[in-house]
C-alpha positions as CSV (number, residue, x, y, z in Angstrom):
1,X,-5.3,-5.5,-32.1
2,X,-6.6,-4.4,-28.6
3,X,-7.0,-7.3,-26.6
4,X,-7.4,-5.9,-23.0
5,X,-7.0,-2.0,-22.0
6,X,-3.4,-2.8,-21.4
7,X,-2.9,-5.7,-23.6
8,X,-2.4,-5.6,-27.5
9,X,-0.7,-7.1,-30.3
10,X,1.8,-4.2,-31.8
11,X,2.2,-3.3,-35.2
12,X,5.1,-6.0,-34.7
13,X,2.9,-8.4,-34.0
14,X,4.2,-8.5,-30.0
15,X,2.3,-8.7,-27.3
16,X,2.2,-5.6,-25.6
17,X,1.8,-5.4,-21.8
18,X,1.3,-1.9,-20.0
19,X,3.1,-0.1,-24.0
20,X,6.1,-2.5,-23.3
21,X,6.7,-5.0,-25.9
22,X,7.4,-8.6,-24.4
23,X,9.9,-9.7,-27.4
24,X,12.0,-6.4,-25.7
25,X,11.3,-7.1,-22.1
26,X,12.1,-10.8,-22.9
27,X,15.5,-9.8,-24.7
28,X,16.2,-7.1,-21.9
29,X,15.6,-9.8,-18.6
30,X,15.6,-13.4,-19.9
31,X,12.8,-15.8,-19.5
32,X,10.9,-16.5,-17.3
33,X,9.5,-13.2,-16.9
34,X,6.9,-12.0,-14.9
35,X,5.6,-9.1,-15.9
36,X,2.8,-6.7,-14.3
37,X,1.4,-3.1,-15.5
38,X,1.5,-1.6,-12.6
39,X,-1.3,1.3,-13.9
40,X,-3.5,-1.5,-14.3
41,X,-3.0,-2.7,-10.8
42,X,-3.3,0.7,-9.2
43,X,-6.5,1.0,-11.2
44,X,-8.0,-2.5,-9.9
45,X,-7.3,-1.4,-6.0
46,X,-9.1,2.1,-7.3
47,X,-12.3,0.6,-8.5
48,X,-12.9,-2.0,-5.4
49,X,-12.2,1.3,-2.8
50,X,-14.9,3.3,-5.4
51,X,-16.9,0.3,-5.3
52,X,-17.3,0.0,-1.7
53,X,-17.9,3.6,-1.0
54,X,-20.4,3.7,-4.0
55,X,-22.6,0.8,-2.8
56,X,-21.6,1.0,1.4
57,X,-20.9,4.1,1.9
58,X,-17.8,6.3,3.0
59,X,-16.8,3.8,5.9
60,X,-18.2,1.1,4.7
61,X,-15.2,-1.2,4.8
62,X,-11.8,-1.6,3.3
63,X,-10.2,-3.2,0.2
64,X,-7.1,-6.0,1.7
65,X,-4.9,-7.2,-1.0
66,X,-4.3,-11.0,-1.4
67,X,-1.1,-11.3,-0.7
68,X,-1.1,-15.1,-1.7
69,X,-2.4,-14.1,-5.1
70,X,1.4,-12.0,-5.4
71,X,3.7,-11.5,-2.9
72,X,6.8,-9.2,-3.5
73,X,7.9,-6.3,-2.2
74,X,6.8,-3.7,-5.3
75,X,3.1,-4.8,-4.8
76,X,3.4,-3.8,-1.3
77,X,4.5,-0.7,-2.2
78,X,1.6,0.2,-4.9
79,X,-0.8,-1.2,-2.2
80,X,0.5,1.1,0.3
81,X,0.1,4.3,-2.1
82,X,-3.0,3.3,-2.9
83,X,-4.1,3.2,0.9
84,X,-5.8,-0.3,0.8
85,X,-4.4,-3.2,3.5
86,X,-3.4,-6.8,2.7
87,X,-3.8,-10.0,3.9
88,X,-1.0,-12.6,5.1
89,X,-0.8,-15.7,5.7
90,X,2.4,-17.4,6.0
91,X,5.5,-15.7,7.5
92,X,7.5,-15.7,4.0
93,X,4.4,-13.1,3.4
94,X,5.0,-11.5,6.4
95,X,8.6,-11.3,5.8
96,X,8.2,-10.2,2.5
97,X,5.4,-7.4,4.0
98,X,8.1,-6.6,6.8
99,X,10.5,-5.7,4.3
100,X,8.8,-3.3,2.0
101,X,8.3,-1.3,4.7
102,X,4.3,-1.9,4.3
103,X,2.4,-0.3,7.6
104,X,1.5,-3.4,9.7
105,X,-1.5,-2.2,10.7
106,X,-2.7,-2.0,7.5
107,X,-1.8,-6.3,7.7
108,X,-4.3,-9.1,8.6
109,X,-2.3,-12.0,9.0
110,X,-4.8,-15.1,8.9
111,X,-5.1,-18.5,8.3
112,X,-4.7,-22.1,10.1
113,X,-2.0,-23.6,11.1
114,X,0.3,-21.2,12.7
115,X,2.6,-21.7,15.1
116,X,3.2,-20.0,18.2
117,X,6.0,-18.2,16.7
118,X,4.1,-17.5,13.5
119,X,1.7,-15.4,15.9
C-alpha cells in the first residue's frame, strides 16, 4: 500500500521510508530513530526554487531553509547542493551551520533576543 511517494507498507507489512524498511533500520540503530529520505527532501527544496522562478521569475527571490524545523549537519549539506540558504536563529543553529561547513552567506541569522555576542 502506497501511502505517500516515499512512504508504503511492504509486502511485510513495514513501513517503508525512502525503500528502507523501519523494522530493519529500527533493528540496525535502536530506537528512537529519526529517519529522513533524503530524495524527498532534495525534491521539496527543488519544487519551492521551480516554484519561485515559475510564478516570479528567474531572480525573483530565494528558497531559506528552516533551520528550526531540523537542524543537523547532513541537512546542511543537502541544502547546500541544492543551492538554496537557511535561516538561523539561535547560536546552537549557528554552530551546528558553522560546522557542516554550510557557506555563511547563504545564512540569515534572525530572531529576538540575541545577545551581543549572539550578533
Amino acid at each position: 500500500m502506497i501511502l505517500y511517494d516515499n512512504f508504503q507498507i511492504n509486502s511485510k507489512g513495514n513501513l517503508e521510508i525512502g525503500g528502507c524498511d523501519s523494522v530493519e533500520l529500527v533493528k540496525e540503530y535502536g530506537t528512537p530513530l529519526y529517519v529522513v529520505d533524503e530524495n524527498q527532501i532534495r525534491k521539496n527544496m527543488r519544487a519551492y526554487k521551480d516554484a519561485i522562478k515559475k510564478y516570479f521569475g528567474e531572480n525573483g527571490g530565494e528558497v531559506a531553509f528552516a533551520s528550526k524545523a531540523l537542524s543537523f549537519k547532513g541537512i546542511y549539506g543537502i541544502a547546500a547542493d541544492e543551492n538554496i540558504y537557511t535561516d538561523i536563529c539561535s547560536p546552537g543553529e549557528m554552530a551546528t551551520v558553522i560546522a557542516a561547513g554550510f557557506p555563511l552567506e547563504k545564512a540569515y541569522f534572525h530572531g529576538n533576543n540575541k545577545t551581543e555576542s549572539d550578533i
